[in-house]
C-alpha positions as CSV (number, residue, x, y, z in Angstrom):
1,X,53.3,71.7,61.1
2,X,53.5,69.9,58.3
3,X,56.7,69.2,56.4
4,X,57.6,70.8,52.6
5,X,57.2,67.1,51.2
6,X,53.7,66.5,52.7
7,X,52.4,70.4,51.2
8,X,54.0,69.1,47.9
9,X,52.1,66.4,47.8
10,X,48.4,67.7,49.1
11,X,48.8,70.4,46.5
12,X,46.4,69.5,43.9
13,X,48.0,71.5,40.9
14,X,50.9,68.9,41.7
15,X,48.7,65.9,42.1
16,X,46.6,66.8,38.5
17,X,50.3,66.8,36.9
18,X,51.4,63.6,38.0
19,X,47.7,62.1,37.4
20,X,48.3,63.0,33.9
21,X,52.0,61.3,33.5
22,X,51.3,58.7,35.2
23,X,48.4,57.8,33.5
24,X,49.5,58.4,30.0
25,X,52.3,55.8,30.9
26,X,50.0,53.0,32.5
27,X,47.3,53.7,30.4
28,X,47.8,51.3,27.6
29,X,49.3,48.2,29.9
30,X,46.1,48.6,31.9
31,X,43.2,49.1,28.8
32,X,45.2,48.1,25.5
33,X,47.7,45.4,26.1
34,X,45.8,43.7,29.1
35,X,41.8,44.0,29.1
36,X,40.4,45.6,32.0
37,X,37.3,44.6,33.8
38,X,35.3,47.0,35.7
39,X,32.1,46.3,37.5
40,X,30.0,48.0,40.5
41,X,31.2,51.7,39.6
42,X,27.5,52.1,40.5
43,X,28.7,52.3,43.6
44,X,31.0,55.3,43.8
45,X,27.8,57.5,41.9
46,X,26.8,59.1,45.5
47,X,29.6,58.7,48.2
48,X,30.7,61.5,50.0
49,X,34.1,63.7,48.9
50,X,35.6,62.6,52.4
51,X,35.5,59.7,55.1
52,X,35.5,56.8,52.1
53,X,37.7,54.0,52.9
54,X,38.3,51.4,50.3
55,X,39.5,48.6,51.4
56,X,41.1,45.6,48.7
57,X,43.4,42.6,48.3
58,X,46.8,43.8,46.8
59,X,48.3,41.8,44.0
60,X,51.4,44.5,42.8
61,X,52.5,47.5,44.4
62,X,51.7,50.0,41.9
63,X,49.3,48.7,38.9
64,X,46.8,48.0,42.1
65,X,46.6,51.7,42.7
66,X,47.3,52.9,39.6
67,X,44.2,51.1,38.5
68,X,41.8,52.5,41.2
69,X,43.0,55.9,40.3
70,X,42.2,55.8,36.6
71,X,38.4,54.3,37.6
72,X,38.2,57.3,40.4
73,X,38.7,59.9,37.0
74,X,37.1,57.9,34.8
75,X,33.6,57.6,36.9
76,X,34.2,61.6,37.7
77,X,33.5,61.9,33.7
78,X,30.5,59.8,33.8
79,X,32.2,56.4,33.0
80,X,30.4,53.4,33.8
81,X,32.5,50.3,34.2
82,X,34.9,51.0,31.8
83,X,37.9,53.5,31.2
84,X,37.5,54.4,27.5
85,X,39.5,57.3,25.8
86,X,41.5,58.9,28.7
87,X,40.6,62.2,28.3
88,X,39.2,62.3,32.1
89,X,43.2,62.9,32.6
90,X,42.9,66.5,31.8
91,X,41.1,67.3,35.2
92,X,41.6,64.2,36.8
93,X,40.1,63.7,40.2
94,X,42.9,63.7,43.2
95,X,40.5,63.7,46.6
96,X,42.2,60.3,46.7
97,X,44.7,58.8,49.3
98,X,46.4,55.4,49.2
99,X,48.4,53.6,52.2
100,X,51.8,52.3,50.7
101,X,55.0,50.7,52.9
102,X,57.4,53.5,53.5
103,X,60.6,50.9,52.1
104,X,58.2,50.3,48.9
105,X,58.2,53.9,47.8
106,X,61.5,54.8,49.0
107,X,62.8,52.5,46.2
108,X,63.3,54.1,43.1
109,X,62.5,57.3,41.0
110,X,59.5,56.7,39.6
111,X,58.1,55.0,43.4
112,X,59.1,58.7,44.7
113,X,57.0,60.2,42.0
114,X,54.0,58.5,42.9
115,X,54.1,59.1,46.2
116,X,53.2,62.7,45.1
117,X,49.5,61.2,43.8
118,X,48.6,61.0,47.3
119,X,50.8,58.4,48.8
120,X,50.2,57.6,52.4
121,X,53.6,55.8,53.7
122,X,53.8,53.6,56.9
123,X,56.3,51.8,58.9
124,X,55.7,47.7,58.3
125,X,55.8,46.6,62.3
126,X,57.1,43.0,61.4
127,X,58.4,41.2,64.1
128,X,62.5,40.3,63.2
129,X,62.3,36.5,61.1
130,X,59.6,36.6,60.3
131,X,56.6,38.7,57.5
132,X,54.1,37.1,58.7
133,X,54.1,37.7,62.6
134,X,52.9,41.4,62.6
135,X,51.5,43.9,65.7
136,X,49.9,45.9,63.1
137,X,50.7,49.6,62.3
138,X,52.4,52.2,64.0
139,X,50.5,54.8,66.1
140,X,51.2,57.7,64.5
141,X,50.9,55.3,60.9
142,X,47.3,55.1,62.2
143,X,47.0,59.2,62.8
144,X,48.1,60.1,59.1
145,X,45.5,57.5,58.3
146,X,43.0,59.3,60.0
147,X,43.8,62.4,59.4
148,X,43.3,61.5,55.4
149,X,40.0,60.3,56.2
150,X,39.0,63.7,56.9
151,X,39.7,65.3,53.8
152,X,39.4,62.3,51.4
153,X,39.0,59.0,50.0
154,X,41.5,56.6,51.0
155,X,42.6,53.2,49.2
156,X,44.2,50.9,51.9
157,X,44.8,47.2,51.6
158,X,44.3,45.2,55.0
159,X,46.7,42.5,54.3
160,X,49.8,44.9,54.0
161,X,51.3,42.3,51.3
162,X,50.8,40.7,47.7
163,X,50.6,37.1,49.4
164,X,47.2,36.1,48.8
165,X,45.2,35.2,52.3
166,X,47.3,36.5,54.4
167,X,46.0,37.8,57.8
168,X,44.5,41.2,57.7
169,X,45.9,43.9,60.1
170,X,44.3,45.1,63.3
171,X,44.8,48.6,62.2
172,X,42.5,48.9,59.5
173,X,39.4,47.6,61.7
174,X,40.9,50.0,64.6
175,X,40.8,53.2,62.3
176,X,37.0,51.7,61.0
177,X,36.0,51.7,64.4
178,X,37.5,55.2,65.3
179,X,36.5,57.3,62.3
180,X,33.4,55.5,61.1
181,X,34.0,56.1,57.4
182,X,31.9,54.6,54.0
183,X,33.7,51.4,53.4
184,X,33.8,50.0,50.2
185,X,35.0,46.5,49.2
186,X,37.1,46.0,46.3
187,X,38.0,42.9,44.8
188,X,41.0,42.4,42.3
189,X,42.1,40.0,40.3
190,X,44.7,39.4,37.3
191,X,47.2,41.5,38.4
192,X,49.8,39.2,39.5
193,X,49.6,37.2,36.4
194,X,49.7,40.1,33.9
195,X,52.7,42.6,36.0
196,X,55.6,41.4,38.4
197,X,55.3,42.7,41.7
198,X,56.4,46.4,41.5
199,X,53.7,46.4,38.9
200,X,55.7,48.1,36.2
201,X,56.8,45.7,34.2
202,X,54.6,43.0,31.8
203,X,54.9,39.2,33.1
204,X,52.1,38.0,31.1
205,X,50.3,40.3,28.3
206,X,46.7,40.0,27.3
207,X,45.5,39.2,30.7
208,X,42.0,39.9,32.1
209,X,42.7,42.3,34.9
210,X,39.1,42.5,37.1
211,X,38.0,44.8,39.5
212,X,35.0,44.7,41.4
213,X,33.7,47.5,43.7
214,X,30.8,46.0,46.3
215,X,28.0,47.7,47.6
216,X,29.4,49.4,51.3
217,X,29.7,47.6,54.1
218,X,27.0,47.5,57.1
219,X,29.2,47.8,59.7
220,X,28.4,47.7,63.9
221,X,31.2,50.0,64.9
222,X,30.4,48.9,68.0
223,X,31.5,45.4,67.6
224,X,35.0,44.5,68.5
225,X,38.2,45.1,66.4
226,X,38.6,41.4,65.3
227,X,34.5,41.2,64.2
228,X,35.3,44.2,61.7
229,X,38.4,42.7,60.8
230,X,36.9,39.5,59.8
231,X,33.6,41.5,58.4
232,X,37.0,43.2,56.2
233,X,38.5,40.1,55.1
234,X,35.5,38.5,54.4
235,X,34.1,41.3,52.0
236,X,37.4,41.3,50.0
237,X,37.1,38.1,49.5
238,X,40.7,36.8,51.7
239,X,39.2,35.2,54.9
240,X,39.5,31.2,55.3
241,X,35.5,31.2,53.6
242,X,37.0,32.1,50.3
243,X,40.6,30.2,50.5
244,X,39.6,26.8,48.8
245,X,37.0,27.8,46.3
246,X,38.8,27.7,43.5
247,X,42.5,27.0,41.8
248,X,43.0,30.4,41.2
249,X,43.4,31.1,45.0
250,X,46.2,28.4,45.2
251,X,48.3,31.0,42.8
252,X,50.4,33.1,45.1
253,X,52.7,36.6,44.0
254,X,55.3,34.9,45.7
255,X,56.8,32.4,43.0
């Protein structure tokens, strides 16, 4: 049965209300102070309400998100590639889950707020010394995952960290194998120079923030986990292929 916390935060009356604060607040460090670039919104015209997996490289913990959610209400009022006047706040659209680390949104206040937009936490499974070694995500991580899938979209972000090209995790390919969603590439970029990593506060104003939604993925479910995985990594633009075309990929989150 599911806890108070988790009925809280499927209840979409609550959902619309923090949509609308949250928004107001990140509205004008997203569209006003930094310029935001939107292309492919084509692509979101005619997916399904359900079994839509986005899957994107992470930059901050929260402007990343924050980002895809005001697109998601924006293309629901007939946007195209851009945000305009945030009116689409009013009834925004909430069919939308994101996978966040459960340490990450334990932090502060405002992290706790956000979880009630449709936060999705998990357990990191790092091995002790070291971020990088991972198994991948909790069992029951995976199940909540799932379970999401059912009902909505769901944002998730195969590396699991702001480090640009890190490896992917196992999990994501495992629940794209399993549950056979829509999966749609997404492609950031900006992020990291314009917020510092909680994504809250300004590091660099008047930044081009970019976001780029591909067409979905053709994917053979019945290939193995690591093919989708490097299918994944590939599409958003973080496999090896991609990690010496240009200067901008040298820049890391971690400085």
């Amino acid at each position: 049965m599911a806890s108070f916390g988790e009925r809280i935060k499927n209840f979409h009356p609550v959902r619309k209300i923090v949509y609308f604060f949250v928004g107001l607040f990140s509205y004008p460090g997203i569209a006003i102070i930094n310029k935001l670039k939107i292309t492919g919104t084509e692509h979101l015209k005619s997916l399904p309400k359900c079994r839509v997996l986005f899957v994107s490289n992470h930059q901050t913990y929260f402007a990343d998100v924050i980002t895809f959610l005001h697109i998601f209400c924006a293309v629901k009022w007939g946007k195209k590639n851009k945000l305009g006047i945030p009116y689409y706040l009013l009834n925004p659209f909430t069919r939308v889950n994101y996978v966040a680390a459960e340490e990450t949104m334990k932090g502060s206040f405002i992290s706790r707020l956000f979880l009630l937009a449709g936060g999705l936490t998990v357990r990191r499974t790092w091995n002790k010394g070291s971020k990088e070694k991972r198994k991948g995500l909790d069992p029951s991580d995976t199940r909540k995952i799932t379970r999401a899938l059912e009902n909505n979209w769901v944002i998730t972000f195969p590396q699991g960290t702001t480090k640009p090209f890190a490896p992917g995790r196992k999990g994501t390919a495992l629940i794209i194998k399993q549950v056979k969603p829509v999966v749609i590439p997404v492609v950031i970029s900006g992020f990291w120079r314009a917020f510092t990593k909680k994504g809250l506060t300004f590091k660099k104003k008047g930044s081009v923030l970019s976001v780029t939604f591909k067409e979905s993925l053709q994917i053979n479910y019945d290939a193995s986990i690591e093919e989708i995985l490097a299918q994944v990594m590939n599409a958003i633009e973080q496999s090896k292929n991609y990690m010496m075309m240009g200067k901008h990929h040298w820049e890391t989150t971690e400085k």
